[in-house]
Every structure is written in structure tokens, then in C-alpha cells.
C-alpha positions as CSV (number, residue, x, y, z in Angstrom):
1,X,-20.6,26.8,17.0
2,X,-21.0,22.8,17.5
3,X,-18.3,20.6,18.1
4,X,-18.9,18.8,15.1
5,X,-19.6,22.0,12.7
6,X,-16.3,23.1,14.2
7,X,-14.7,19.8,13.2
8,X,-16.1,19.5,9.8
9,X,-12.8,21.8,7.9
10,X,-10.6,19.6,9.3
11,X,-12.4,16.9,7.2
12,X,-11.0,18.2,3.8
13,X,-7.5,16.0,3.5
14,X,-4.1,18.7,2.7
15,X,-3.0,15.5,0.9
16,X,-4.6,12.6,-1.0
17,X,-4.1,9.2,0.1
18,X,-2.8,6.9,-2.0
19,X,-3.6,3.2,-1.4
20,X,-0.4,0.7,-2.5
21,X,0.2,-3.0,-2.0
22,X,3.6,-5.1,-1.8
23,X,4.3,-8.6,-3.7
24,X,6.5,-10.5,-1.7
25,X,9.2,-12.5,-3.8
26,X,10.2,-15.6,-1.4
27,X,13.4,-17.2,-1.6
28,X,15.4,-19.7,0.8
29,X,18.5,-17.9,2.7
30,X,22.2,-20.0,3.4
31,X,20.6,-20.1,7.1
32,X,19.0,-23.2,8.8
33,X,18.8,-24.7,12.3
34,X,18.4,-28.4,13.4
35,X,18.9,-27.7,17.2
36,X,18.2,-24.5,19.5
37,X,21.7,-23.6,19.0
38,X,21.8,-23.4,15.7
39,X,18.4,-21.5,15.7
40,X,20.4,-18.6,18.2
41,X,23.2,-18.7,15.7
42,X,21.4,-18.0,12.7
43,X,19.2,-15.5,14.6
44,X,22.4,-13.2,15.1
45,X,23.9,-13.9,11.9
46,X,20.4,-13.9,9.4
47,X,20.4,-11.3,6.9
48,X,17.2,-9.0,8.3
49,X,15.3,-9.3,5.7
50,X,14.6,-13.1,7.0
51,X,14.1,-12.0,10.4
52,X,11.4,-9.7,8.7
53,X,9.9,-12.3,7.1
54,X,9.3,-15.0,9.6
55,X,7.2,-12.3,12.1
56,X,5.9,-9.4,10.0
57,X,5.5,-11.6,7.0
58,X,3.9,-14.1,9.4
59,X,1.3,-12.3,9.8
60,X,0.0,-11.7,6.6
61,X,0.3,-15.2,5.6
62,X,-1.5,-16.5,8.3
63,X,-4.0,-13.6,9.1
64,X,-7.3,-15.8,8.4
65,X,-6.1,-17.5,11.5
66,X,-7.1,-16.2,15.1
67,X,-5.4,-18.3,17.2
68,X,-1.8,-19.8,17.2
69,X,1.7,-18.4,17.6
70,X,2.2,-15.1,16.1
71,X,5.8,-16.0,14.3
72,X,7.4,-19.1,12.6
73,X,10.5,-19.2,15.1
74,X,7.7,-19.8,18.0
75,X,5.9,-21.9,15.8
76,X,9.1,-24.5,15.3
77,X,10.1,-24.1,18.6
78,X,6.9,-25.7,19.6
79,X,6.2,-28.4,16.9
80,X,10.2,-29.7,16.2
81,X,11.4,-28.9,19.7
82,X,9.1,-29.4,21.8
83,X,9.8,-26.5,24.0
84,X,6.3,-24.9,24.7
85,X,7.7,-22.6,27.7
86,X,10.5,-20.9,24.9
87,X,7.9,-21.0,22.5
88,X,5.6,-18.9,24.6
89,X,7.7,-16.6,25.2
90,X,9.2,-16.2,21.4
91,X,5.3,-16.0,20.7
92,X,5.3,-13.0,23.2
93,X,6.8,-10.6,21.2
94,X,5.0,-8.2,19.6
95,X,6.0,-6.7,16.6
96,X,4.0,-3.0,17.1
97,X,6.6,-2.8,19.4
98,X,9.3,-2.4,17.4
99,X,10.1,0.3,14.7
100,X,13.6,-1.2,13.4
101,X,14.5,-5.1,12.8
102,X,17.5,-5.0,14.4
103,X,15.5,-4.6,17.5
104,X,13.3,-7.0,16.7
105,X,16.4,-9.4,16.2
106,X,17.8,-8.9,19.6
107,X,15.0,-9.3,21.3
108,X,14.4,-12.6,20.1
109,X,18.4,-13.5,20.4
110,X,17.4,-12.5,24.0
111,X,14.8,-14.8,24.7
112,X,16.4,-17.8,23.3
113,X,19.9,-17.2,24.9
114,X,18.8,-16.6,28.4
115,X,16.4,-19.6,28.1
116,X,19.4,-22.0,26.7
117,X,22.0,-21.0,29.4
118,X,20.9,-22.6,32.3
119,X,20.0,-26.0,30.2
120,X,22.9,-26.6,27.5
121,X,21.6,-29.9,26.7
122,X,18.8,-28.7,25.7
123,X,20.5,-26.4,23.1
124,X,22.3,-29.3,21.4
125,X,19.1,-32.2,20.9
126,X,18.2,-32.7,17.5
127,X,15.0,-31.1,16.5
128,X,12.1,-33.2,14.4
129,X,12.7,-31.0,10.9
130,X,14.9,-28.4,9.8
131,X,14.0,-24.6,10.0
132,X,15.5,-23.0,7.1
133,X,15.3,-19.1,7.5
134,X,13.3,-17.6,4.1
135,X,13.8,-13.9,3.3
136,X,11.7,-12.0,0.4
137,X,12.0,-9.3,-1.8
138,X,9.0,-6.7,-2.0
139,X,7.7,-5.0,-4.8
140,X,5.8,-2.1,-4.0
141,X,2.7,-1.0,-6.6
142,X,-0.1,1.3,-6.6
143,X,-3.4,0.0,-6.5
144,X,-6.3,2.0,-8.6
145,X,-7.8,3.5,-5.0
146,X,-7.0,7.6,-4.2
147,X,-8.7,8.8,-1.4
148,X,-9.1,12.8,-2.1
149,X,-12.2,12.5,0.7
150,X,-12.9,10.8,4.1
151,X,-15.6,8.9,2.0
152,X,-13.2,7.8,-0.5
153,X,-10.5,6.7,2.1
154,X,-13.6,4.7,3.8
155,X,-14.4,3.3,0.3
156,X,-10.7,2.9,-0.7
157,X,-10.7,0.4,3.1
158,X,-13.4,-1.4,2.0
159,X,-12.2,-2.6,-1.3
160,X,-8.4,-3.1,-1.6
161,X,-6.4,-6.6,-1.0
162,X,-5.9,-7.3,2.9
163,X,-2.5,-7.1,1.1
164,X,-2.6,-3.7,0.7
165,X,-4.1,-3.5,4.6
166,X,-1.1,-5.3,5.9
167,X,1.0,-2.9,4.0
168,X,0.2,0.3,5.1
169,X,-1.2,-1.1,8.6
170,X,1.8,-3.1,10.0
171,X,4.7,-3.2,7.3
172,X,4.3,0.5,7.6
173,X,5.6,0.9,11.2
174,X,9.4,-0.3,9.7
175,X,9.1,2.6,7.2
176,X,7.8,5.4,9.3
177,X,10.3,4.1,12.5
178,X,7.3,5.2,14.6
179,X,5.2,2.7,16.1
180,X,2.0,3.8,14.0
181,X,0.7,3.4,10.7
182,X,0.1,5.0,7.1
183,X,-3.5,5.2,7.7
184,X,-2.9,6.9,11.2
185,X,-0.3,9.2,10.1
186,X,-2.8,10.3,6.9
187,X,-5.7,10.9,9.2
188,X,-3.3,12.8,12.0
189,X,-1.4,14.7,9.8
190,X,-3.3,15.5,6.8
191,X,-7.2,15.2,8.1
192,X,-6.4,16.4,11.9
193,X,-8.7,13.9,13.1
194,X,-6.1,13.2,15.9
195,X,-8.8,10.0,17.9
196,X,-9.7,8.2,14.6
197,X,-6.0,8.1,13.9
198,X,-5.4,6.4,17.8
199,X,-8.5,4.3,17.7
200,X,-6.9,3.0,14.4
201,X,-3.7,2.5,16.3
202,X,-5.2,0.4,19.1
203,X,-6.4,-2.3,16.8
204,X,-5.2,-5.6,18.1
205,X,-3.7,-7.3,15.1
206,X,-3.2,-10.7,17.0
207,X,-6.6,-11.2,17.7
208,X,-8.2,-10.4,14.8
209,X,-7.5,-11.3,10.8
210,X,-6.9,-8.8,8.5
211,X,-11.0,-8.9,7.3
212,X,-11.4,-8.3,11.1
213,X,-8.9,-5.8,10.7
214,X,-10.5,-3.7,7.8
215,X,-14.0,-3.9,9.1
216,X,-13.1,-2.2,12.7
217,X,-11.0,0.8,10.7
218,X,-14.2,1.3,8.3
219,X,-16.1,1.3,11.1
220,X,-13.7,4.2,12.8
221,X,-13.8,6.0,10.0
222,X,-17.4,6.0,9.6
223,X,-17.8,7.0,13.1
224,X,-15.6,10.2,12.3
225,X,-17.7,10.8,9.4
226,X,-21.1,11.6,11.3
């Protein structure tokens, strides 16, 4: 028997997959900072839903654009404090990385405090605006895609919101506390097509926008479709 006749029952999902999206319900927290310091205080003290915003939420936001800093903290660090070297490294952090946002938070407490020690005058100048920390509340909802086949999961990919892709692909990673995705997990798990589901995994979401995004997963799951 070939390797691909051998694969082929393994292409018959155990469970549909059903495509959602998330509206995203911004409001402005009790937080703000107009120096370094204050930035490191709030970053402790933020509800995590804000710290969620300003890097996960980032992303979606601003996925049409390939370059740039990958979070808003990095973002104001660079254009209202002028501190490109914290910035970069604020800008460093990768998200995939992380499968809880309390990590997430410490890290960046990390960066900022051990940056600020050695220079306290830097901690207390006046930035150029205010950064007032934004949380949001999300509203889960099905979309009208059900993949019962490979070919309808490759259809449903090609079609829904780059909402809906940011959902499952990175949001996702938070709700499974592993550091994959609802598309991996469905192809693992319920197709057994164990290198799609890493190939999937390995796409660079800092490089790419979420169009970029979709087109390299159909193009994964097309591959494991011949």
C-alpha cells in the first residue's frame, strides 16, 4: 500500500470544524502613563484584559501592516519617549510564546524595570502624549462555515473574516494554554494529519498580514489534500 492510499482514512475528520469569529467591544481602563514609570506601574497593576489588548489585539488591528513594532507599549515607547533601545526590546516579545497573560505581563514588567534601574531619570521625563491602557470585551459568534471535509475546511479558510483567522490562529493559543492553534489542534487531533498541523504552527505572524496568513494555511492544506 502507498503512503498516500495509507493516509487517505485519516482524511475523514472524527469531528467537524466549526469556523467562529470574536467582536471586540473597546473601552478605556482607569490606567494611563505620562512617564516610563508610570507605564511599569500600570503594567503590574492593569486589569489583563488591557495587557491582552495592546499585543494580541495589536495584531489584528494592524495586521495589513508588515513592518513596525508588534505592540502599542513598544509603539509609545518609541514615538512619546523616545527610547528606541526599550522599544526594541518591548517589540521583542513574542506573543506565540506565551499561553497565559500573566506571563505575558511579567515579561514585559521585566523588560521595562531592568531597563529603568540603572537610569532613574529616565523613568521620571515627561513623555510627548499620554498612553491610556484600553481593554475590550469579546463576543464570540459562529460564522455560517462547517468544515465536515478537508475541502470544506480549505474552503471555509478561504472565505471567512481575517477576523475569524486571528481568532482561531492566535487568540486561540490563550484558550487552549498550549502554544498552538484551533486549526492545528483540529487537523492533529481530529484529521491525524500531524505535519499540516506543524507547518500551520510555524507560520510567522509578524511577518506576514493576516491575507498573508490565510493564503500560506490554504496553501498547507491543499498540499495535504493531493
Amino acid at each position: 500500500m502507498s503512503s498516500a492510499a495509507a493516509a487517505t482514512p485519516q482524511r475523514a475528520p472524527a469531528r467537524p470544524f466549526y469556523f467562529n469569529t470574536s467582536a471586540h467591544l473597546l473601552r478605556i481602563t482607569t490606567y494611563r502613563a505620562d512617564t516610563l514609570a508610570e507605564l511599569l506601574d500600570a503594567l503590574r497593576e492593569c486589569p489583563e484584559d488591557s495587557i491582552f489588548q495592546h499585543t494580541f489585539r495589536t495584531l489584528q488591528e494592524h495586521h495589513f501592516i508588515r513592518e513596525g513594532f508588534s505592540n502599542d507599549f513598544a509603539h509609545w515607547v518609541l514615538s512619546a519617549c523616545n527610547e528606541p533601545k526599550l522599544a526594541e526590546r518591548l517589540a521583542s516579545v513574542d506573543v506565540r510564546e506565551f499561553t497565559s497573560v500573566a506571563e505575558l505581563r511579567e515579561r514585559f514588567v521585566q523588560i521595562v524595570d531592568s531597563y529603568l534601574q540603572p537610569s532613574p531619570g529616565t523613568a521620571q521625563r515627561p513623555a510627548e502624549e499620554t498612553f491610556y491602557f484600553c481593554a475590550s470585551d469579546i463576543v464570540i459568534m459562529p460564522t455560517s462555515f462547517v468544515a465536515n471535509t478537508m475541502q470544506e475546511f480549505a474552503e471555509g479558510l478561504r472565505h471567512v473574516s481575517v477576523h475569524s483567522i486571528h481568532h482561531h490562529f492566535i487568540e486561540a493559543r490563550l484558550r487552549l494554554k498550549l502554544m498552538s492553534n484551533d486549526f492545528s489542534q483540529w487537523l492533529h487531533e481530529d484529521v491525524g494529519l500531524t505535519e499540516p498541523a506543524r507547518a500551520l504552527n510555524r507560520i510567522d505572524i509578524y511577518t506576514a498580514t493576516l491575507e498573508d496568513v490565510r493564503r500560506q494555511m490554504v496553501r498547507i492544506v491543499e498540499r495535504a489534500l493531493t
